[in-house]
C-alpha positions as CSV (number, residue, x, y, z in Angstrom):
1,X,-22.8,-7.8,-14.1
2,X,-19.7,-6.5,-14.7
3,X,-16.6,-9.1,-15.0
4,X,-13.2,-7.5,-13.1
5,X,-10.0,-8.6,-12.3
6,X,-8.9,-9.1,-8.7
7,X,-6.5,-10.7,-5.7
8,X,-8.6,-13.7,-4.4
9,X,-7.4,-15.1,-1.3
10,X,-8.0,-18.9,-1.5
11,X,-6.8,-20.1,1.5
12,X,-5.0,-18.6,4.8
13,X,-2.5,-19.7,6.5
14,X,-0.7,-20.8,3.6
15,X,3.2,-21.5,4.3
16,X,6.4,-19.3,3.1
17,X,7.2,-18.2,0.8
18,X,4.1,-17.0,0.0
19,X,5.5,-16.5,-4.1
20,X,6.0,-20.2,-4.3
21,X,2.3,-21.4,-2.0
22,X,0.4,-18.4,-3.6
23,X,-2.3,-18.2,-1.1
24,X,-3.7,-15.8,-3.4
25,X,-5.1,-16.3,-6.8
26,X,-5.1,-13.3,-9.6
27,X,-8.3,-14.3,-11.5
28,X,-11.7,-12.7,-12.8
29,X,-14.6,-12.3,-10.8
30,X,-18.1,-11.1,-11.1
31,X,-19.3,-7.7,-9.8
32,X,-22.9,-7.0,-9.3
33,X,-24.1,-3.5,-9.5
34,X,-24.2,-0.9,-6.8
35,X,-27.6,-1.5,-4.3
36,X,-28.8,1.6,-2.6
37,X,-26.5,3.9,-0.7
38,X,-23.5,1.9,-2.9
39,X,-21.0,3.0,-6.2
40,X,-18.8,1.3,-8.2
41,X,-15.4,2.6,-8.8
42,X,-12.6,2.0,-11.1
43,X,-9.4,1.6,-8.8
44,X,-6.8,4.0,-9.9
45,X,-4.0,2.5,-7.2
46,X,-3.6,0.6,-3.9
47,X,-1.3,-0.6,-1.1
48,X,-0.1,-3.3,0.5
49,X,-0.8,-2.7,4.2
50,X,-0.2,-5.4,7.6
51,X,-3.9,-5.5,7.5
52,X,-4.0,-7.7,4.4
53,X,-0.8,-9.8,5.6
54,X,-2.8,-10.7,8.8
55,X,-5.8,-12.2,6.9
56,X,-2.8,-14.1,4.5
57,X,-0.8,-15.8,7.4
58,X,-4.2,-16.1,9.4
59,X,-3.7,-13.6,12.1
60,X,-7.0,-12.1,11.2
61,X,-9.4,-14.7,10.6
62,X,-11.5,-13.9,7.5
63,X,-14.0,-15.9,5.6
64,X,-13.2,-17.3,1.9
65,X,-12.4,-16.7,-0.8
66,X,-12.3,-13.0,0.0
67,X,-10.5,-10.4,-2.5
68,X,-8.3,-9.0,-0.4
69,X,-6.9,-5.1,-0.5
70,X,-8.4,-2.2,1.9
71,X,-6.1,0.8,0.8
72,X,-7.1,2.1,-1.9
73,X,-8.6,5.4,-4.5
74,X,-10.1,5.4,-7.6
75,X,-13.0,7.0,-9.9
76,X,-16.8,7.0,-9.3
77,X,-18.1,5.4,-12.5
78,X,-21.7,4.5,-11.2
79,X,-23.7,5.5,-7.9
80,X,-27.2,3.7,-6.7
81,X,-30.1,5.1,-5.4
82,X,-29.6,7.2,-2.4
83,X,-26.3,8.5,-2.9
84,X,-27.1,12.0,-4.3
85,X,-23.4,13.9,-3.0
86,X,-21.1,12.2,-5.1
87,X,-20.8,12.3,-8.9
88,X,-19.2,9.9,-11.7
89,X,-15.9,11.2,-12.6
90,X,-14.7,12.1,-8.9
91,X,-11.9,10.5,-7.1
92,X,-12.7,9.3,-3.7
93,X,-10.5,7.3,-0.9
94,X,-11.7,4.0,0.7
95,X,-12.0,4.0,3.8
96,X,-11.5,0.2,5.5
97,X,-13.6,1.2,8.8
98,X,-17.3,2.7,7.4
99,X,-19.1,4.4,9.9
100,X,-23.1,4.2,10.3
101,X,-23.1,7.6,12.2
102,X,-25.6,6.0,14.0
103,X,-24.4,3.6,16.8
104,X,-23.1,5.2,20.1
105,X,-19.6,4.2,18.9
106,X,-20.1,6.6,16.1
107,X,-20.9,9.4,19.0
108,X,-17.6,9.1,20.2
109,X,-15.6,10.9,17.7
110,X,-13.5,8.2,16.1
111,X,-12.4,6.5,19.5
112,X,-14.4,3.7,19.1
113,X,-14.7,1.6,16.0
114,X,-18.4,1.5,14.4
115,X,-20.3,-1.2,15.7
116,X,-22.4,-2.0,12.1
117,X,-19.4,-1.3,10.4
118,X,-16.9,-3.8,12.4
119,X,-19.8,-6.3,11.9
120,X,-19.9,-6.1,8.6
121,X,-16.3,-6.2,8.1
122,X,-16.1,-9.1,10.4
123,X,-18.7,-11.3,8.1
124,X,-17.3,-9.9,5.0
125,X,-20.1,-7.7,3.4
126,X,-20.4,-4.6,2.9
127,X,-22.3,-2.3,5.4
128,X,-25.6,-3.4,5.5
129,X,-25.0,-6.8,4.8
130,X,-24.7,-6.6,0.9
131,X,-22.4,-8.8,-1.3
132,X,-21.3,-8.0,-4.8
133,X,-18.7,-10.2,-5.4
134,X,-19.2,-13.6,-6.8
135,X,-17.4,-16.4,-9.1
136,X,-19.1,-19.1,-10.8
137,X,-22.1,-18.1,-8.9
138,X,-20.4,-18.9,-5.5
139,X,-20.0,-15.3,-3.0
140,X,-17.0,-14.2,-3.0
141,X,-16.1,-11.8,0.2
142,X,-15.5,-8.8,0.5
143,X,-12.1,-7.3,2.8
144,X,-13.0,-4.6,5.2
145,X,-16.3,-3.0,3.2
146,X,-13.3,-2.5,0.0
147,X,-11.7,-5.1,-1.7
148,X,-9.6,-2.9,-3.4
149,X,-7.1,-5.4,-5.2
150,X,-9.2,-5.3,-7.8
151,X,-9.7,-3.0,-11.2
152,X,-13.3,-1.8,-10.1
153,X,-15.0,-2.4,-6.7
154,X,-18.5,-1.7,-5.5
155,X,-18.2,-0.1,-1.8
156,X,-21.0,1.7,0.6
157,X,-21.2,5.2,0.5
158,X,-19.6,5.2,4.2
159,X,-16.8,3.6,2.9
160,X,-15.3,6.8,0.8
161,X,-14.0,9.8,0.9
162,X,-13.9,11.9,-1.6
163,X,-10.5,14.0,-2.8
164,X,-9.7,17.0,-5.1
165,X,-8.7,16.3,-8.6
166,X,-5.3,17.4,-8.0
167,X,-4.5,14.6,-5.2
168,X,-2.8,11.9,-7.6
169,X,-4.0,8.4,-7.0
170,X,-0.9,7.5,-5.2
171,X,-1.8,9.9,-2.0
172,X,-4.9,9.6,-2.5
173,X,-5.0,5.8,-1.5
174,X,-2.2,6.2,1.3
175,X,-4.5,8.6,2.7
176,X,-7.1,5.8,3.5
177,X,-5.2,3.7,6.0
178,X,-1.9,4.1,6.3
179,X,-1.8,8.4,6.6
180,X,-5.1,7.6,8.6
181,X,-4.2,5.0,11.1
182,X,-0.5,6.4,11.9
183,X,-1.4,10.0,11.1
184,X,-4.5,10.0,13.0
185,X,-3.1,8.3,15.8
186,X,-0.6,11.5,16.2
187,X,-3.2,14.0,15.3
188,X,-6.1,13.0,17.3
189,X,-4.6,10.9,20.2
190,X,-1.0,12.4,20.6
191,X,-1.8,15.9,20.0
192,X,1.5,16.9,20.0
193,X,2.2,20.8,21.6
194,X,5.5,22.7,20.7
195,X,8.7,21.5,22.6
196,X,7.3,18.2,22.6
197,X,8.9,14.3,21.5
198,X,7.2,12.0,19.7
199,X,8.5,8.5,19.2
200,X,7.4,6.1,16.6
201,X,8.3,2.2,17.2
202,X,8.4,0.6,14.0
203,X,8.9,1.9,10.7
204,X,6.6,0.4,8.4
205,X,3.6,2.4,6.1
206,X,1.9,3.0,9.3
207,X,5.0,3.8,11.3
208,X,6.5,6.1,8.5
209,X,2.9,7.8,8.5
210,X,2.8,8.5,12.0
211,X,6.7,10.2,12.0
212,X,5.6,12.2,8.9
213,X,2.7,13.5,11.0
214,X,4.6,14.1,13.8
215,X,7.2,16.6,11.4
216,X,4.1,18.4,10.4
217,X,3.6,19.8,13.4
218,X,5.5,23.1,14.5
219,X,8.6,22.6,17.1
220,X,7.9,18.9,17.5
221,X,10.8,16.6,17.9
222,X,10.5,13.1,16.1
223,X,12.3,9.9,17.2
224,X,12.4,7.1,15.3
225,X,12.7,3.1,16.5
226,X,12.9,0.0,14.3
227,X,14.8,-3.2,13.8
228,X,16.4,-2.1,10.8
229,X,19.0,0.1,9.6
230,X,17.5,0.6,6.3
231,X,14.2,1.8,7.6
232,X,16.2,3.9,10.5
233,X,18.5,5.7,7.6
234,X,14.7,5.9,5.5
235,X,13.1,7.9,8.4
236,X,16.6,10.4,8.7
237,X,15.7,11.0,5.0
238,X,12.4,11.9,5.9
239,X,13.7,14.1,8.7
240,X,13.4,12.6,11.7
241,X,15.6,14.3,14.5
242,X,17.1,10.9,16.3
243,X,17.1,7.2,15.4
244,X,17.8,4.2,17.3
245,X,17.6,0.1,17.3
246,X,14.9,-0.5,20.2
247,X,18.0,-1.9,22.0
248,X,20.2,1.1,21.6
249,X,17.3,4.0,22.7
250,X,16.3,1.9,25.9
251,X,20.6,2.1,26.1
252,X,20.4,5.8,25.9
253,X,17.4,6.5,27.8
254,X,15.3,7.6,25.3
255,X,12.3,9.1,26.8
256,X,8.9,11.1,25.2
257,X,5.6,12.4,26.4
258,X,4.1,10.7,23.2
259,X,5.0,7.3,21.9
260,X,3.4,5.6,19.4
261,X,3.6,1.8,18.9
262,X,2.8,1.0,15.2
263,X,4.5,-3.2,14.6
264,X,1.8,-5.0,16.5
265,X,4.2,-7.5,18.3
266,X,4.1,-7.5,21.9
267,X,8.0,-6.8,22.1
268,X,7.4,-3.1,20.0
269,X,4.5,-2.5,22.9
270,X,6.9,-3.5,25.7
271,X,9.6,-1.1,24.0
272,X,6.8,1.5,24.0
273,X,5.6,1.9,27.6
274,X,9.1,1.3,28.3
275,X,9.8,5.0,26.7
276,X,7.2,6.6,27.6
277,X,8.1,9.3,29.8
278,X,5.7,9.9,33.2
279,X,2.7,12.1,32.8
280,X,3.1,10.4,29.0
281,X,0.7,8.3,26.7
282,X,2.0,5.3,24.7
283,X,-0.7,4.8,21.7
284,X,-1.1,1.2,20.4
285,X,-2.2,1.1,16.4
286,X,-0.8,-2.7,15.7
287,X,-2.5,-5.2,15.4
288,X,-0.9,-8.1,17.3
289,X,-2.3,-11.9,16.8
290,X,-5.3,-12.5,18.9
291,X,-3.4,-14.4,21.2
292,X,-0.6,-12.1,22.1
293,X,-0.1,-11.3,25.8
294,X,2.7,-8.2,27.1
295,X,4.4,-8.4,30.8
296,X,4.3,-4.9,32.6
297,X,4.5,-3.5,35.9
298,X,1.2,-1.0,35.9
299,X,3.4,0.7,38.9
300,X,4.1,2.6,36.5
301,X,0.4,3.7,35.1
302,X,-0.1,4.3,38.6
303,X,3.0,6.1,40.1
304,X,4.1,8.0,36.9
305,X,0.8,8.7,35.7
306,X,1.3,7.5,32.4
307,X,-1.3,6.3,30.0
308,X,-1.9,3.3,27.6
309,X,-4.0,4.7,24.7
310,X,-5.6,1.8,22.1
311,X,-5.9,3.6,18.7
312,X,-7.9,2.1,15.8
313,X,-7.7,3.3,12.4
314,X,-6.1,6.2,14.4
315,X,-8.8,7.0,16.8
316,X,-10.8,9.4,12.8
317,X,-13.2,10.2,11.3
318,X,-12.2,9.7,7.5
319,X,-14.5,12.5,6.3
320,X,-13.5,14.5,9.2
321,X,-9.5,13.8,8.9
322,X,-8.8,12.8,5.2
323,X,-9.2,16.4,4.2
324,X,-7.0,17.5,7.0
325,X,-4.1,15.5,5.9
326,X,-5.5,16.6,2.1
327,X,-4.5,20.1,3.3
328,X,-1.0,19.1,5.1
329,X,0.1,17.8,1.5
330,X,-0.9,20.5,-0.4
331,X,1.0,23.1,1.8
332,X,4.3,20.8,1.4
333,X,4.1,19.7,5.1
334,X,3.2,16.1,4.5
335,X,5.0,14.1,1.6
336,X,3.3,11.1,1.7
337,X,4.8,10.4,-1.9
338,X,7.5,9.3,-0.1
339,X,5.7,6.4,1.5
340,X,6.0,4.2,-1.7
341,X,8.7,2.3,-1.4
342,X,8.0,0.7,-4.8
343,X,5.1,0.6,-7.5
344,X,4.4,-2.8,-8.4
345,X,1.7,-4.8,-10.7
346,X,-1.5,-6.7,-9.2
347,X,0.5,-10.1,-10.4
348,X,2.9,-9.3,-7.9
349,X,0.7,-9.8,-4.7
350,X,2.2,-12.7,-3.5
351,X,6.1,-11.7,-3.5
352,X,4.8,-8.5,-2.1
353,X,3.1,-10.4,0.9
354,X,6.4,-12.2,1.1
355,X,8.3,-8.8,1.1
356,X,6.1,-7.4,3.9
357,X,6.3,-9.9,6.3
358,X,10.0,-9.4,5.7
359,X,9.7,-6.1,6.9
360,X,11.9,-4.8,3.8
361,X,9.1,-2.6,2.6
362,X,7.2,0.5,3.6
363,X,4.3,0.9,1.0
364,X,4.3,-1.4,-1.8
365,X,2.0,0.6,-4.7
366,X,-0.2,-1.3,-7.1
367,X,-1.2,0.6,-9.6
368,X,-3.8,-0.2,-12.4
């Protein structure tokens, strides 16, 4: 048994500001040995994604005490039996969504979340069923097959990727949800062609993901949408060609084949299919609380032939995609460096909850 230190979520729903409630408790923890099919790794970095918010403020209902974190890379430092393809030393990327490769949903090429692995994720385990997280002999869960706010974690083998040497930690991580959700989401869903528009409503690690993808392609035109000036002059830095205040691009009549919604609130949706141009596809990657409802005319599906396109964890397959985005970075075309908005220490979780749901961040970096 191996005695780490991690984020626990202790209760959700906890009121604001989250630094003064502390929902979630920096503490040690027990981890139990990989099973079979499992590793342990040492967690190099992680970021603070929407996904974890949502369990924190209760829009995702999760059991507890779960230690919380789903974005993140680190360094093999033990396998179990059955996992013959990886070796200790080598940096791999959690994925949050593991895939069986067994289920239909598995045969459908990334558009349809793993049934096992939703399960699993779901209950809290890891895929499988396993648990290796305990304190003072009670379980403690685990957060999307990862638990990655946390020096080491033990994952299933479907839950990682594994990376070059030369990605740094940093990228590496972003890769796992934030590069795959947004990025996928362009790349497999979007498919952008030359002479095309993209639009990206809302600006966060996803958002910014999805309008670095987008400038990766060749010829591609990339229009950006939030709230906020600060994350509109962000994504000008980045190179996106126009940016607007939802407000001011349904003013101008802002229109694209391929719009991607990445806020989950049911006003950035309506701002979506609202650009989205006939013959066009708005893709959906937020997640919205469960009890969120839109208002639209589907005239429109109908008479403009336009499409609404749900996209989870950016419709990929991580081993598939992850070294696709790999090879983007190397060649200079993806800088998802410039994702972190700022690097920050594990003790920091709760101000950094309260700084996401303020929308004043993009990726907020833990690094160990």
């Amino acid at each position: 048994m191996l005695q780490i230190r991690g984020a626990v979520l202790e209760h959700i729903g906890s009121p604001r500001p989250y630094a003064t409630s502390r929902p979630i408790n920096v503490t040690d923890v027990d981890l139990a040995p990989p099973g079979a099919g499992e590793l342990q790794v040492r967690i190099e970095a992680a970021g603070v994604c929407h996904s974890d918010l949502s369990v924190v403020d209760g829009n995702r209902v999760r059991p507890v005490p779960m230690l919380l974190g789903h974005e993140a890379a680190g360094i093999v430092e033990r396998v179990g039996d059955g996992v013959g393809d990886l070796r200790v030393g080598q940096r791999v990327v959690m994925a949050f969504l593991p895939r069986c490769g067994q289920c239909a949903a598995c045969a459908t090429d990334g558009l349809t979340p793993c049934e096992p692995g939703s399960a699993a994720n779901t209950a809290g385990t890891l895929l499988g069923g396993g648990m290796r997280l305990s304190r003072d002999g009670q379980p403690v869960y685990h957060h999307l097959g990862v638990s990655g706010f946390a020096t080491h974690a033990v994952v299933h083998r479907a839950s990682v990727v594994p990376v070059p040497d030369d990605v740094p930690p940093g990228v590496a991580a972003l890769l796992g949800c934030a590069v795959l959700t947004g990025g996928g989401a362009v790349l497999n869903v979007g498919a952008p062609r030359p002479g095309q528009t993209v639009a990206v409503v809302g600006l966060g690690g996803v958002g910014m993901a999805a309008v670095l993808t987008a400038l990766a392609h060749n010829d591609v035109r990339v229009v950006a949408i939030d709230q906020l000036t600060d994350k509109l002059t962000a994504a000008q830095g980045l190179g996106a060609h126009e940016t607007y205040t939802p407000q001011a691009a349904t003013e101008a009549g802002v229109k694209a084949p391929i719009v991607v919604e990445a806020v989950g609130h049911p006003c950035a949706l309506q701002t979506a299919i609202e650009l989205t141009a006939p013959g066009g596809r708005t893709i959906t990657v937020g997640l919205p609380p469960p009890d969120a409802r839109i208002s639209v005319s589907p005239l429109g599906f109908v008479a403009e032939g336009r499409s609404l396109i749900g996209s989870y964890l950016g419709s990929a397959v991580p081993a598939r995609d992850i070294p696709r985005f790999v090879e983007l970075w190397r060649a200079g075309r993806l800088p998802v460096e410039s994702l972190v908005s700022s690097r920050i220490g594990l003790d920091d979780i709760n101000v950094a909850m309260d700084h996401l749901a303020d929308g004043i961040a993009v990726r907020q970096l833990i690094t160990f």
